[in-house]
N, C-alpha and C positions, 0 to 999 in steps of 0.2 A: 027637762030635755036638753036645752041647753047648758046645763052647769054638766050636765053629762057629754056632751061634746067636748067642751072646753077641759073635761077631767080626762080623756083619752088624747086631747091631744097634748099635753102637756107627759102624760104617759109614755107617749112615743116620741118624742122628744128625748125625755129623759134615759129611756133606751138607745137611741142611736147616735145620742151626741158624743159619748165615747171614741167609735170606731172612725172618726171622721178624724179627731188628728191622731192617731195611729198611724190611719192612710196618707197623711199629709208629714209624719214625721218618716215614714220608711221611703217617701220619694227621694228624697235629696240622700238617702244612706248608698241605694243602690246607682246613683248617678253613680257618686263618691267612686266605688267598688269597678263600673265600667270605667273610670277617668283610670283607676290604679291597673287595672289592666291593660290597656293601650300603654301605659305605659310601660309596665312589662315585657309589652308585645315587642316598643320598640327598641327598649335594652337590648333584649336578647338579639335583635336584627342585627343591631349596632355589633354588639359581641362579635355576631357571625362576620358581618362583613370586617370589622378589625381581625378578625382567622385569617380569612382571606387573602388581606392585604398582606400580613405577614408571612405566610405560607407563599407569595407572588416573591417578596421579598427575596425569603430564603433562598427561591430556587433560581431569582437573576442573581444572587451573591455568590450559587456555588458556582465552580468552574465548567467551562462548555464541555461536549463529550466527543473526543478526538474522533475524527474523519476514519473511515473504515480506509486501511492502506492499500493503496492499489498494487494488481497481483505487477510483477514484473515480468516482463517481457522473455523469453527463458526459452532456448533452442541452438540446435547449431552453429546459425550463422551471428545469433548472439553471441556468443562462446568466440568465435573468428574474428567480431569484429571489435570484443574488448583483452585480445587476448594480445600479448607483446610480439618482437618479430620472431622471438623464436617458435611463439604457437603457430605463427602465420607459416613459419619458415616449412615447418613438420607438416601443415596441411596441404601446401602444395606438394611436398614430396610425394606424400599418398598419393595424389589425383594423378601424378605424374607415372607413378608406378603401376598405378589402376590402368590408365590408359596403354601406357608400353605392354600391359599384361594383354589385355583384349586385344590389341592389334596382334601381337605374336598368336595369340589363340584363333583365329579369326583368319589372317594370313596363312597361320601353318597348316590347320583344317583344311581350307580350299586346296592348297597345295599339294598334303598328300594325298586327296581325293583323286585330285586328276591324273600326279603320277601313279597311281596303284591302276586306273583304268587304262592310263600311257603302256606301262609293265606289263597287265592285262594282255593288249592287243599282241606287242611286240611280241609278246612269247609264242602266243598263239600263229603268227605267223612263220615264226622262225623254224617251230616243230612241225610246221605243216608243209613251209620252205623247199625243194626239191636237191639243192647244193648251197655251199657256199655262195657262186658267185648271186645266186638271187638273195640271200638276207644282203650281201654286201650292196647290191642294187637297190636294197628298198630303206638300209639305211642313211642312203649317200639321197636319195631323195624325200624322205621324210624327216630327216636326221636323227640323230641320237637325243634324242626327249625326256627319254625317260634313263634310270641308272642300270637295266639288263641291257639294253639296246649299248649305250654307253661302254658297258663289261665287254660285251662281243665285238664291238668294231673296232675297239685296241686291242683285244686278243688274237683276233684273228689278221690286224694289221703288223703286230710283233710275231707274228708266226711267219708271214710273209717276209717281212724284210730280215727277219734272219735266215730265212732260206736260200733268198735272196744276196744278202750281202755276208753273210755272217757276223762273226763280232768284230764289228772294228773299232770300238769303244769300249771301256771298260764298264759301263752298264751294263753292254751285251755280251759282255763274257759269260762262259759257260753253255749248256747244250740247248740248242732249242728247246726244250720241255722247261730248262731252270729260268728262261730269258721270257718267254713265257708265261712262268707262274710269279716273278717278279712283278709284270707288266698286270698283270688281274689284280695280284695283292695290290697293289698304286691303285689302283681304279677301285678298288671296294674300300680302301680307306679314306679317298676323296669320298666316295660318295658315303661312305657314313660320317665324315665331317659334316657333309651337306644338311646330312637328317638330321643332327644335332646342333646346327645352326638356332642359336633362340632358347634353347633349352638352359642354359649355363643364366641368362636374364629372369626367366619362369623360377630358377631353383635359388636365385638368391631374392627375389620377391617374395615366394613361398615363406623365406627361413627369415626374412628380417624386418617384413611390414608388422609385425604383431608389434616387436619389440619399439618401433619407430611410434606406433600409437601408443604402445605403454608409455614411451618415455612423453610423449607431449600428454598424457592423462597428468603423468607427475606432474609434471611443468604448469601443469595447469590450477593442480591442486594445490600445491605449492604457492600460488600468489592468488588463489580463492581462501588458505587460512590466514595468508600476511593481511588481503584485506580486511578480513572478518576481524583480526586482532586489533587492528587501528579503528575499526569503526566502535562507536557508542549501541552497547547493547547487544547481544547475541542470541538470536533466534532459529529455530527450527529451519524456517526460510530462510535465510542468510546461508547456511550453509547448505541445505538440500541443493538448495539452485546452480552455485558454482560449481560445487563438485559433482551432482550429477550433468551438468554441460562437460565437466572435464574428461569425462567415462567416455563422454560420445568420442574421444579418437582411439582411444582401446576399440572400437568398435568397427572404428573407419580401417583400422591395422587389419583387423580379422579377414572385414569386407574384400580387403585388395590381399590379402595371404590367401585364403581357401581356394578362388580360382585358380591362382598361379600353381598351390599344390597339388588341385585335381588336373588341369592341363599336363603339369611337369609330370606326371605320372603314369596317363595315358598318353606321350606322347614318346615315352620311354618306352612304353610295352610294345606301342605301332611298330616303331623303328624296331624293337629287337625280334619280333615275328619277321619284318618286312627284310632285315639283314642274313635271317637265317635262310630265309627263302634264293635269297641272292647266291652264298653263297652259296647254297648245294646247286644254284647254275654252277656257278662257277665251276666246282668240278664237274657236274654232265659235262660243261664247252670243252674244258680242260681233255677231259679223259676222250672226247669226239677230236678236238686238234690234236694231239699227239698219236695218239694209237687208232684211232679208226674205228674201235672195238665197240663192242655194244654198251648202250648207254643205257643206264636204270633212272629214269628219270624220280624227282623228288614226290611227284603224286601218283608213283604206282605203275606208269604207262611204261613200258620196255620197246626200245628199238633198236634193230638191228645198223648199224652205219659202218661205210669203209673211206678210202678216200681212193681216189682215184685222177693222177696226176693232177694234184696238189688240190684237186675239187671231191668233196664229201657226195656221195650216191646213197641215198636211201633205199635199204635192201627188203627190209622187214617192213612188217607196220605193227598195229598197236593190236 
């Protein structure tokens, strides 16, 4: 019984004594294996971060990346305040032409306003008048205001005193009717001087600001390419900028020309209505001083008049 214990275990012994250093030879293999791997692990890290370094390098070696250029400052009074004295010279000119235009425009408006409403009454009075001596009474007290009122009271003052004195001067030669019609033509061409007071300023504004802004446009464009030539480099911007500042007085020209030629144009047409009107008084007065006879007034109305010691009697009516 006993030699049979001691024969199985010698049995099993002999079986498992094998696998013991197997197990004892592959411990130290697979250390080996993890020691070679960490080490790999830290190569590669090392690698990475030598990338790194290198790629930090390259990019403080290359050069920095230039500042985005600031826009420049770009407008009119830009334009005015790097421009020489002759741009400066040319801009006051405008402002100066602008303003003399609006005052004449502005002045002359109000003006013929009031006298067309002055014309207005006077007329109205005159034809509604009973004889001469009442217009002479109402214009010796309101006075002569307007250019009808005006027309009549030298008309009918030179009809008087050549009745009066006759010609004793050589102005006053010839017949009452010629001394007369003398004295009216004087008085309707004073007073169309008068209407065209201003207008002769309005027609050379109209016809010369254009030209006076083109030339400072040149003037201007002209030392926006001398600078662009001297400077280093030539861009888009460099030239956009100067020469569209240098357009703005092409612009300024227009500005101050278009009033002046809509004023000067409507103030040509006022006056040549308002002259015609005048004159065809002028003959009704005319054709009432001299003959007496019936007068066809200029809007239709017909009356009959005579005179009667040296005072005019309204015979008819309308």
């Amino acid at each position: 019984m006993s030699n049979a214990l001691h024969g199985a275990t010698l049995v099993a012994q002999a079986t498992t004594s094998p696998a013991a250093p197997a197990a004892a030879a592959a411990a130290p293999a697979a250390q080996q294996a993890a020691t070679a791997a960490g080490e790999v692990a830290q190569q590669a890290a090392g690698a990475v971060q030598q990338s790194a370094d290198a790629l930090h390098s390259a990019a403080a070696a290359l050069p920095a990346a230039p500042a985005p250029l600031a826009v420049p400052d770009m407008g009119f009074m830009h334009f005015v305040a790097q421009s020489d004295f002759v741009g400066k010279s040319l801009f006051v000119i405008l402002i100066l032409m602008s303003l003399v235009t609006w005052y004449l425009i502005l002045v002359k408006a109000a003006s013929n306003v009031s006298m067309r409403k002055r014309s207005a009454d006077f007329l109205n009075k005159f034809w509604n008048a009973s004889s001469l001596e009442q217009v002479e009474h109402e214009i010796s007290t309101h006075g002569a205001r307007d250019p009808f009122s005006h027309l009549a009271s030298h008309a009918m003052h030179a009809q008087a005193h050549h009745n009066k004195f006759g010609a004793t001067k050589l102005e006053e030669s010839g017949s009452n009717s010629d001394f007369v019609t003398r004295t009216m033509r004087k008085v309707i061409d004073e007073e169309t001087a008068k209407l065209e007071n201003g207008l002769t300023v309005l027609a050379s504004v109209g016809s010369t600001a254009p030209f006076v802004g083109l030339f400072g446009t040149v003037w201007g464009v002209y030392h926006a390419l001398v600078g662009i030539g001297l400077s280093d480099g030539v861009t888009i911007n460099r030239i956009a900028g100067p020469v569209g500042e240098a357009l703005i007085m092409t612009g300024l020209g227009l500005a101050v020309a278009i009033p002046a030629v809509l004023a000067y144009n409507t103030f040509v047409r006022n006056n040549r209505v308002y002259l015609s009107r005048l004159d065809a008084f002028a003959h009704d007065l005319f054709a009432f001083l001299t003959t007496g006879q019936q007068v066809a007034l200029s809007d239709g109305k017909v009356r009959a008049l005579r005179r009667q010691n040296g005072a005019a009697v309204q015979r008819g009516s309308e």
